[in-house]
N, C-alpha and C positions, 0 to 999 in steps of 0.2 A: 641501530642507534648508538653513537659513539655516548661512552661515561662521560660523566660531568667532574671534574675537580671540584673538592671539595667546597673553595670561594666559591665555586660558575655556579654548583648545584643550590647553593642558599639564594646567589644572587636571582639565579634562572624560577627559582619557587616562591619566591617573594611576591614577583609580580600577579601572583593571583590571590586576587581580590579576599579572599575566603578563608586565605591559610594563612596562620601566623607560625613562625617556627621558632623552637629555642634550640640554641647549639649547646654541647659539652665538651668534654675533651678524647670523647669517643666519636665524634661527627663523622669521621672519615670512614667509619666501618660499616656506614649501610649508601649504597649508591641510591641519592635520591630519586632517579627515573623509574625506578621500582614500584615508588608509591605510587600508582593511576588508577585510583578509586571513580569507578562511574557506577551510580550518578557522582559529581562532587559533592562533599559532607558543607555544610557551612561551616563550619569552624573545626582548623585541625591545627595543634600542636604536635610538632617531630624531635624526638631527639634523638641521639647519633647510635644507642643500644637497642638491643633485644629481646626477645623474649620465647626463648629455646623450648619447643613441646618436647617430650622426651615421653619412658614409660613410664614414669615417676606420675606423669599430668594427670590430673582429674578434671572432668566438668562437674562441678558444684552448684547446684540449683535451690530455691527457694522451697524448705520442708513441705512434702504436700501439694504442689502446686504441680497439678499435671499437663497444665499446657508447656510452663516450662522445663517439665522432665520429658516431653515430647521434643524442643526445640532442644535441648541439652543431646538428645538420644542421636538428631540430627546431624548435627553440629561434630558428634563422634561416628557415626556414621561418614560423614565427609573425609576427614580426618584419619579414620582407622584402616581406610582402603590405600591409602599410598604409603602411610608412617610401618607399617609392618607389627605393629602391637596395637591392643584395643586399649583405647581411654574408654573410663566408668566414666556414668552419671551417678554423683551420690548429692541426697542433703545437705545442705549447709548452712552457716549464718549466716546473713547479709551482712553482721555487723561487724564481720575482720572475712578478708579474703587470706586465707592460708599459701604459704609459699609453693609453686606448681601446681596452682589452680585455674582453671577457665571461670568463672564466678559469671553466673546469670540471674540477676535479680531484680524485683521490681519492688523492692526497697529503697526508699528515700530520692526515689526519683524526681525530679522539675518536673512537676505539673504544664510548665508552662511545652514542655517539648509534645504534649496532645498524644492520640491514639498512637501514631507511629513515629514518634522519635523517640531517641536514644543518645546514651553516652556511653565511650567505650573508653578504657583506658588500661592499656597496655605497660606495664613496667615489667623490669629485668624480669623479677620472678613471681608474676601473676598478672592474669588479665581478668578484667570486668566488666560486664556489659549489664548498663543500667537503663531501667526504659520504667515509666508509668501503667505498659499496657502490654501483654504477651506481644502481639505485633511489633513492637519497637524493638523489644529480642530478636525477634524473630529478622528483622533488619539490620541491627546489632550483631548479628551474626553471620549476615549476606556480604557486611564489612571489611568480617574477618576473615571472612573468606577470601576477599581478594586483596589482606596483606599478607595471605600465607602463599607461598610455590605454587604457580600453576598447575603443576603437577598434580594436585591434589581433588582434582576436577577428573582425572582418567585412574585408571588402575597403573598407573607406570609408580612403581616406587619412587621413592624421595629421601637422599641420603641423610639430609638433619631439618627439620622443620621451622623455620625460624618466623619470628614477626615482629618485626620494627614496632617501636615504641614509641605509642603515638597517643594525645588525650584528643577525642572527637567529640563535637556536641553537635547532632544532627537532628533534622526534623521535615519533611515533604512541603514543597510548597503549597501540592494542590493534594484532595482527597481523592480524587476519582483520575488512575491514571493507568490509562486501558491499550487493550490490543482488539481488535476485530478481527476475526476467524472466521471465513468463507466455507462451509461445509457441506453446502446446499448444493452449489454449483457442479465441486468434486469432494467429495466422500473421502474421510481421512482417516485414518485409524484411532483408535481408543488411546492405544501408547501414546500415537503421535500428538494426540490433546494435549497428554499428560507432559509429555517431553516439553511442550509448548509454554506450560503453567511452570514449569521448574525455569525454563531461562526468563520468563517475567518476573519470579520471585528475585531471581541471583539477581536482576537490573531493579528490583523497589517496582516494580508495576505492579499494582492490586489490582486490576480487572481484566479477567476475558471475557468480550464482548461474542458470547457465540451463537453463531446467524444458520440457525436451524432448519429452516421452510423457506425455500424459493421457487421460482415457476420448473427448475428444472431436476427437485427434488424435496423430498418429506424425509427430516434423518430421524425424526424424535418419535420412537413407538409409542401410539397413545389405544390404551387395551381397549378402549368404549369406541373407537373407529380403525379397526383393524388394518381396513382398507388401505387407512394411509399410509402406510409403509409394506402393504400386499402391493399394492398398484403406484403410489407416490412416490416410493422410493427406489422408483428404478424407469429410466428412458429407453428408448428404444431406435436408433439408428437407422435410416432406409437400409443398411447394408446386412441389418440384423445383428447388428452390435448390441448387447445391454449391458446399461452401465449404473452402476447405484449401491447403493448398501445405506445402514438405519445402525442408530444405537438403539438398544433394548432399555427396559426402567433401569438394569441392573446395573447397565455401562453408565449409563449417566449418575444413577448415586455411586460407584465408584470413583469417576469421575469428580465427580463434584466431592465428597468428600476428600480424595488427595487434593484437592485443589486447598478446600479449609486448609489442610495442615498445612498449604506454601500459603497460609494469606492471602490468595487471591479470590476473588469475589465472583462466579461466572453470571454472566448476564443475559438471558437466552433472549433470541430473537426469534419472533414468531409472527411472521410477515400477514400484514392483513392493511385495507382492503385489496391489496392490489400485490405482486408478485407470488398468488396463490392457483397458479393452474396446476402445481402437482396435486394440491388438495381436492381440488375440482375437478381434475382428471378421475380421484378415487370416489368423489361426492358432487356428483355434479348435479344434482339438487339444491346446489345451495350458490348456484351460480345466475344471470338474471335470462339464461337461453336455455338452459336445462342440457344445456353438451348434443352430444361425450366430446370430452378431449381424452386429447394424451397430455404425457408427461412433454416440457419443452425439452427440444434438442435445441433451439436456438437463443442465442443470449439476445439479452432486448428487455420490452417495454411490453409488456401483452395486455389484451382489450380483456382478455375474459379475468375479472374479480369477484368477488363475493357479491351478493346482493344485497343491499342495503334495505330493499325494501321489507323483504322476508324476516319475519321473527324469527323462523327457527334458522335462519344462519347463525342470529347471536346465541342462540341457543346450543349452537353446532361447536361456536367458539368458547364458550362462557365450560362448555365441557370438557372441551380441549385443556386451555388456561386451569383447569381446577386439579388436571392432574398435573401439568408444567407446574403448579402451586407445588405440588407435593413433591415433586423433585429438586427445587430449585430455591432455598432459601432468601434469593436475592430480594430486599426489600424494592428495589426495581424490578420491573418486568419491560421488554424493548417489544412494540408489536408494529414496530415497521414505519409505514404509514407514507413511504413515500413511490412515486413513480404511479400514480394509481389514474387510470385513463379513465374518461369519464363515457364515453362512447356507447358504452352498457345500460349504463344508466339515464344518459339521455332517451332512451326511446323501451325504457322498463317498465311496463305499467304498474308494478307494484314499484317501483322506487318515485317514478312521478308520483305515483300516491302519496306515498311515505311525507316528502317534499308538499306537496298542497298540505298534509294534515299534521305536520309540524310547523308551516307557516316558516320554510323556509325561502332562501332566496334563489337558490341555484347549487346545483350539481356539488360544488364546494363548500357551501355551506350543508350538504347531505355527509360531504365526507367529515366534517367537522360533528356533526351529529354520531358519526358511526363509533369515532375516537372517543367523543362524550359519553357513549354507553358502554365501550368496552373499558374506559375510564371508572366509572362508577364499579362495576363488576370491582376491576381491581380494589380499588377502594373499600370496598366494601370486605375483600379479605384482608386488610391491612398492609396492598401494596402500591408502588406507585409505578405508572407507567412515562415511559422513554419514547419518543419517535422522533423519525426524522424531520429537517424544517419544513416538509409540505406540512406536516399539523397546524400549522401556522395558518395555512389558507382555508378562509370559512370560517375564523374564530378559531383560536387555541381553549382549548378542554381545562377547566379549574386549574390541576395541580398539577398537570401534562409535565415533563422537563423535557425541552428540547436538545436533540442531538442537532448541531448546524454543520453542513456538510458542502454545500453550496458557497463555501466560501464562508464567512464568520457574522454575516448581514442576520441570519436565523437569530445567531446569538444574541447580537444586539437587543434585535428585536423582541425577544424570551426575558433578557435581562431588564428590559427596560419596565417591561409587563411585572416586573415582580416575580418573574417563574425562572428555576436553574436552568444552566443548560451545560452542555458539554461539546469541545469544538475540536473540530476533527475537517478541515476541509480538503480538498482537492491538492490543492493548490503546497501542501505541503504534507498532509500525514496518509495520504493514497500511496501505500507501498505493493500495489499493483502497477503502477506505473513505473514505466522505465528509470532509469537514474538520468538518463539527457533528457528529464521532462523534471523532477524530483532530486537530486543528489544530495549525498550527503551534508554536506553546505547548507545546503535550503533546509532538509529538514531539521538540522538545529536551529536555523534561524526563526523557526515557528517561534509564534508566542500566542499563549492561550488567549489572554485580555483584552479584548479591543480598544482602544485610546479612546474612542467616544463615550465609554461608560463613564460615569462618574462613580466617587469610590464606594458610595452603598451599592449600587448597581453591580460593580465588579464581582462582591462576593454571591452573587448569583452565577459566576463560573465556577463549575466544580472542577472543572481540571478540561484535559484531550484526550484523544484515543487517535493513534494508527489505527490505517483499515488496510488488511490485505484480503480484496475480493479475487475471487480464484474465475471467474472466466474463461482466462488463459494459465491457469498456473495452477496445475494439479501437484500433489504431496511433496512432492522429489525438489520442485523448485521452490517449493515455501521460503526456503534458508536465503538462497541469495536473494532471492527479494525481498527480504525483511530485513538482514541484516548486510554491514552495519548500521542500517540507519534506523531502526530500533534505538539501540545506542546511545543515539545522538536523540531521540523522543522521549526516552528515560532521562534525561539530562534535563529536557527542558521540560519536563512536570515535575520532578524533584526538586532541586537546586534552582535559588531563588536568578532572578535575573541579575544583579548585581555581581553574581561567582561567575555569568558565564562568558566563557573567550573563547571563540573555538579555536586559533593555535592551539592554547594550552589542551583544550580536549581533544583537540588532534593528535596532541605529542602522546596524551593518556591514553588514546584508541591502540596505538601500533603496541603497548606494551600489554594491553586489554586483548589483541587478537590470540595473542601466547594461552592466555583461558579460553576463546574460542575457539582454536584449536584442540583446547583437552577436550572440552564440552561437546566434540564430533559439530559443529556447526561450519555448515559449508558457506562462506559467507561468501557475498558479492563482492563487487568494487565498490569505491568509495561514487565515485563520479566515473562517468565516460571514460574509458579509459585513454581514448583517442579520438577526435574529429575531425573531416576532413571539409575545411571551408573552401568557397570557390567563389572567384571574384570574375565574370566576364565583361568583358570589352567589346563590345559590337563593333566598334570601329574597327579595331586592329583583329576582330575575331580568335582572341585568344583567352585563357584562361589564365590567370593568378593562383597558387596552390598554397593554402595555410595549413600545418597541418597543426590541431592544439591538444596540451594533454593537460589528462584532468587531475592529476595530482603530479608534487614539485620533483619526486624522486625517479622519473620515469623517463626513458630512453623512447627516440620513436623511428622506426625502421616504417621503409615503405620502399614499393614495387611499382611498375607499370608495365609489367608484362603476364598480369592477371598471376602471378605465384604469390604462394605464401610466405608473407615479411619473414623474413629471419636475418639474426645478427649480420650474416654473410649481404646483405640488401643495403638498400640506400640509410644512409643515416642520416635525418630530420635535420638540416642547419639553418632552416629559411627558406621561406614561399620562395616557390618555382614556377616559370611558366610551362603549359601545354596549350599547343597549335594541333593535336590530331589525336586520332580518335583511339582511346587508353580505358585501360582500367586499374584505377590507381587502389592500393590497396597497401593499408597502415597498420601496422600493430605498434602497441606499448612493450617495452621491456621493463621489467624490474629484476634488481640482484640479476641481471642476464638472463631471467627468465621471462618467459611468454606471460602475459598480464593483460585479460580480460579477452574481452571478443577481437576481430579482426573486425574495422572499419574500410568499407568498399566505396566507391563511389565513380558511376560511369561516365564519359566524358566522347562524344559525335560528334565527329567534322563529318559536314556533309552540306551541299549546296543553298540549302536554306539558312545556316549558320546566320544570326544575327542579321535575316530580313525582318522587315516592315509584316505584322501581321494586324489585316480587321478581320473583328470578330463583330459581329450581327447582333450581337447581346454582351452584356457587360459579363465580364467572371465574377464571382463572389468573393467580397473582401474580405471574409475568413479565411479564403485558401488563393491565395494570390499568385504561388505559383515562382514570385520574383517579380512581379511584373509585365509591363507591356511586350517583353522578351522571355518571358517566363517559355513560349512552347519553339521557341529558334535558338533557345542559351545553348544547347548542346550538352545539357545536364541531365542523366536521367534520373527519376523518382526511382525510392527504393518503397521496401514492403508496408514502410512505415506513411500514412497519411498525412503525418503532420512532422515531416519531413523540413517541409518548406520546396520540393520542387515540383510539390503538382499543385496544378489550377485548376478548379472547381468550377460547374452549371451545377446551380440548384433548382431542378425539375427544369429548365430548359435545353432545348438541345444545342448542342456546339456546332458551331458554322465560321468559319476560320478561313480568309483569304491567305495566301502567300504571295508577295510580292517579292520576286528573285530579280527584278530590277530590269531582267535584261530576256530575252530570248535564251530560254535555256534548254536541252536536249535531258528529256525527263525519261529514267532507266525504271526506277524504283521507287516508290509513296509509304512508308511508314509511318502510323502514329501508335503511339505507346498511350495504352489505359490500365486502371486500376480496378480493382472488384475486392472491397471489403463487404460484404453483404450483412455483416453487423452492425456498420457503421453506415449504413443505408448508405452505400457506393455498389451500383451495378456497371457492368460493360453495358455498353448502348447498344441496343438489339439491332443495330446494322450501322454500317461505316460506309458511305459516299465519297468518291475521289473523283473529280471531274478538274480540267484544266481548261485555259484562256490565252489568249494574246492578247486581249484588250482590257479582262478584267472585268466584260459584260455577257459575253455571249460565252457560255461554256460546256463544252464537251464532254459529256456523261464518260468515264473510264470503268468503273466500278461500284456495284454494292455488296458488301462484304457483311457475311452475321457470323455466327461463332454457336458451338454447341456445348461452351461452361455453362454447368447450373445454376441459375443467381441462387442456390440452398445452399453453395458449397460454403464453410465457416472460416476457411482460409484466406490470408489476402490472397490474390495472383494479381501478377502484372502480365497482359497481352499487348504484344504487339499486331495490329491487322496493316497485314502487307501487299500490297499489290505489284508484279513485274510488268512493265510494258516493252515494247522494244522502244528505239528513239523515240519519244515523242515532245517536239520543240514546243515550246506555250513559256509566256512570263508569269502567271499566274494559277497557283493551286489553290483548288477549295477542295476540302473537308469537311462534309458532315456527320456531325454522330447522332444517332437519333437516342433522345433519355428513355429508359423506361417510363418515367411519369412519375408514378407514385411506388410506392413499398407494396409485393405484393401480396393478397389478400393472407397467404398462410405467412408473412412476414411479422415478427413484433408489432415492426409499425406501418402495419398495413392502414394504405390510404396516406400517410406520409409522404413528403415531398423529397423523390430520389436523388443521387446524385452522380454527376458524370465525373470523372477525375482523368484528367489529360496532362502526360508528361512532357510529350516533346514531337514534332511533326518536322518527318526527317527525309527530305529527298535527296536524291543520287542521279 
């Protein structure tokens, strides 16, 4: 990033909303690109001096006050690992900050800056950090942190310590402002919690939301059912893989208390009625078929839940919950509540019971009943419970607070009832999701508040939370899929909406990665780093080549002779055409180096190119495919489903004429399918190729099945091929026959399967 002259850099920091600067006649000796405080403070004054740590420094804290001799002790811990000498924490007066002091008190604070804001103010020789409430120190100092050398985040020495002289008056917009941590799925270590809670404190998030119990694991050892993390916490693989691991009581109060000391709040989640087969695998007494299961290998949606009908399930839970009480000070408790199938309990005769002798209405209204009683319980130990917006369905539970995740409609609907909620949808804070679904862009552009509330309404949002579920994304890859866009979700629960621009937090970020880097965070890309669009022409049977990159500083090299882009490759000046069959393949460059993944993308000529196709049955307008050319574009799908170039039968099977127009001399029949079998996509248990000269009467060629297991958790793409010698015909048909439904050992067994077809390719 090129320095700002002195005029450029007042001019260039003006334009944000939030900061007012005063100049001196020392302006020119601190480069304002320096200051990129994330989140933004709401109010910051600059001026052009600093304020030198040396050995001289002391932290000076409030007599007696041992949260703030904890947060002072911090503060020099941070500090003493790069500067090469130890600052003291000693007593002090609030009422005069002495010369090379750090001054932390909760002295004559603004009431009005609430639990966690603060004022900082920085002069030549003393700095002070004023807050109403330990937390706002405790932020007050996450500040200073990032006006001091990056450096000071790693063990690397640091030759003078300095920090621009600045007065802040900061305070959070929202209270509740979270991370969701997948733990259930893949097992993470104790550290790496911990590691987790220190970079939500450096960005101002006070919650981790951590998701304990899912169908494919039990992490949280509860001493009164041993079982479940004997048997819950660990799956087992047909190949004889096991995979699992549990924290003990002792890791979680570790846990949990380092967490206290960063101000974050943890929020356990303890899944009920519904993503509890690891429990029932260990208890399966308390399910509405009495088992056995195992633990799931598959990710999904599974039938087998608790039973609703049976007292001692709540019995089962009500014991569970009392020791989660004892470990978990969070006046919230999260117990799920959504994805819960009702299948079990339609045909349970203790839950039909249940339902006739509480004068319910139905199935939904039983799960609204279940929430009601595990509600109560809570309640009754003085906490309140969290779930996702299925609580919603069947009546919401008295004092329930809805998480809305489905997009921001739950919240509405929470807020409008009188009850809080917290908003966390898809659509923007799901950082399991790729960044060409979610990028950084998007997720700052989140905004917690729905426009439809009215403003008492409003203050029934307590804030958002990111969610990174790990399905796909075991320990190693946490980083790049969190960050930066973390970042940008700390920004926008923090800092009110009138400070935010993303330019300007753009320009903040790149001087922000300099700390990420000390901090060992492996981070991601911001956006895609490259995409490769494709424009076909059926007429002219040709292709258009766009290639776009996701950020402005980026170079884009590209191949079509399947090698790896490098500098020495085509360099990006403007869509190109292709007429024959390539494998075009893009990377990004930054500063001359390699940046991000390589984007692929295949490209068939072959004699069906841009024919006429009927199909017997319409494709589904979720997956389109491109269109009425969607399987003759000469485009092939890649691993990813929502791609955009496959086209979808939902439970129907695919029946595809070709029309090649003319009498053609037919070598070869290719169709390309897809198999996510978590995404209920199978290959179609046999492939039909038969051909015509009149388009009525047709000539059986082949039927084709395949030996992939629809178990397998990976996508694959197969192609099923058939050689013939000549055979003339103007007319191909293709059939794929659907599996039907999901099958019976599938999540969503009895579900309607799905065929996904790339491209039907003759020669």
């Amino acid at each position: 990033m090129k320095k700002l002259t002195k005029g450029f850099a007042v001019a260039a920091f003006n334009v944000i909303a939030s900061m007012t600067f005063s100049q001196d006649a020392n302006m020119g000796s601190i480069d304002m690109t320096d200051l990129s405080l994330i989140p933004l403070p709401s109010h910051t004054q600059i001026s052009g001096q600093h304020f030198a740590v040396t050995p001289e420094t002391r932290i000076s804290i409030d007599p007696g006050h041992a949260e703030a001799k904890a947060i002072g002790a911090f503060l020099a811990d941070k500090i003493n690992a790069a500067a090469g000498f130890n600052l003291v924490v000693v007593d002090g007066s609030p009422s005069k900050t002495a010369d090379q002091t750090i001054s932390l008190t909760l002295s004559k604070a603004k009431k009005e800056l609430g639990k966690e804001g603060y004022e900082l103010e920085v002069k030549p020789n003393a700095a002070t950090i004023r807050a109403p409430q330990p937390a706002g120190l405790f932020y007050g100092v996450q500040t200073l942190r990032q006006l001091l050398p990056p450096e000071i985040e790693s063990t690397k020495p640091v030759s003078e310590l300095k920090i621009p002289c600045v007065k802040i008056s900061d305070r959070p917009r929202f209270p509740w402002r979270g991370m969701l941590l997948d733990c259930g799925r893949h097992f993470m270590t104790k550290d790496f919690v911990k590691r987790y809670i220190d970079l939500l404190a450096y960005h101002k998030m006070n919650r981790l939301h951590w998701h304990l119990t899912e169908d494919q694991g039990w992490r949280i050892e509860i001493k009164k059912y041993p079982k479940l993390t004997e048997v819950g916490a660990w799956r087992k693989y047909e190949d004889g893989t096991v995979y699992g691991g549990f924290y003990t009581q002792e890791d979680i109060k570790e846990v949990v208390a380092y967490a206290q000391s960063r101000y974050v709040t943890i929020v356990p989640e303890i899944e009920m009625p519904g993503h509890s087969v690891a429990a029932l695998a260990a208890y399966p007494e308390y399910s509405c078929t009495g088992g056995p299961f195992e633990v799931e290998t598959q990710w999904g949606v599974h039938k087998e839940v608790y039973c609703a009908g049976n007292d001692g399930t709540f019995l089962f839970l009500e014991d569970i919950l009392t020791e989660v009480l004892a470990l978990f000070p969070s006046e919230y408790i999260h117990i799920g509540g959504d994805e819960c199938p009702k299948d079990r309990w339609k045909v349970c005769e203790k839950c039909q019971a249940r339902i006739k002798h509480e004068g319910l209405q139905d199935e939904h209204e039983l799960q609204s009943y279940f929430i009601r009683r595990i509600e109560k319980f809570l309640l009754s130990k003085n906490r309140r419970l969290i779930g996702w917006d299925e609580i919603l369905e069947g009546g919401l539970a008295p004092a329930a607070t809805v998480q809305s995740w489905r997009g921001v409609d739950g919240a509405i609907a929470a807020a409008k009832s009188g009850h809080n909620a917290i908003v966390s949808p898809t659509s923007h804070a799901y950082f399991d999701y790729d960044i060409g679904t979610t990028d950084l862009r998007k997720a700052y552009s989140f905004e917690p508040i729905p426009p439809e509330l009215t403003e008492k309404e409003r203050k029934h949002i307590l804030g958002g939370e990111c969610n990174m579920w790990t399905e796909r994304a075991p320990q190693e890859t946490i980083d790049s899929k969190v960050f930066p866009r973390l970042v940008a979700m700390a920004e926008c629960l923090w800092s009110f909406p009138e400070h935010k621009d993303f330019a300007n937090f753009h320009q903040r970020l790149q001087r922000h990665y300099q700390r990420l880097d000390a901090l060992g965070v492996k981070y991601g890309a911001e956006a895609r780093p490259v995409s490769i669009l494709a424009n076909f022409d059926p007429a002219a049977k040709k292709f258009t080549i766009t290639l776009e990159a996701g950020e402005d500083d980026l170079l884009l090299y590209y191949s079509l002779n399947g090698s790896e882009p490098a500098l020495i490759s085509h360099l990006y000046q403007g869509p190109f055409a292709l007429s024959d069959t390539v494998i075009v393949k893009a990377r990004a460059f930054k500063a001359g180096n390699p940046y991000g993944e390589i984007a692929e993308r295949r490209f068939v000529k072959h004699a069906a190119l841009g024919k006429k196709i009927d199909l017997s049955k319409p494709y589904s307008h979720k997956y389109t495919g491109g269109g009425d050319f969607a399987l003759t574009n000469g485009m092939r799908g890649t691993l990813n489903f929502r791609d955009g170039l496959w086209q979808a039968f939902e439970q129907d099977d695919l029946e595809a004429i070709v029309d090649l127009e003319k009498l053609t001399s037919v070598q070869r029949i290719t169709t390309g399918f897809l198999q996510n079998s978590g995404s209920w996509i199978f290959f179609p248990t046999s492939v039909e190729y038969a051909v015509s000269d009149d388009g009525k009467a047709f000539q059986m060629l082949a039927i084709l099945t395949h030996d992939v297991s629809p178990k397998q958790q990976d996508a694959i793409i197969k192609d099923f091929v058939f050689e013939l010698p000549n055979v003339p015909a103007r007319y191909v048909r293709v059939r794929a026959k659907n599996i039907g439904v999901c099958p019976a050992w599938h999540p969503g067994a009895g579900g309607k399967a799905w065929i996904f077809v790339d491209e039907i390719m003759i020669e």
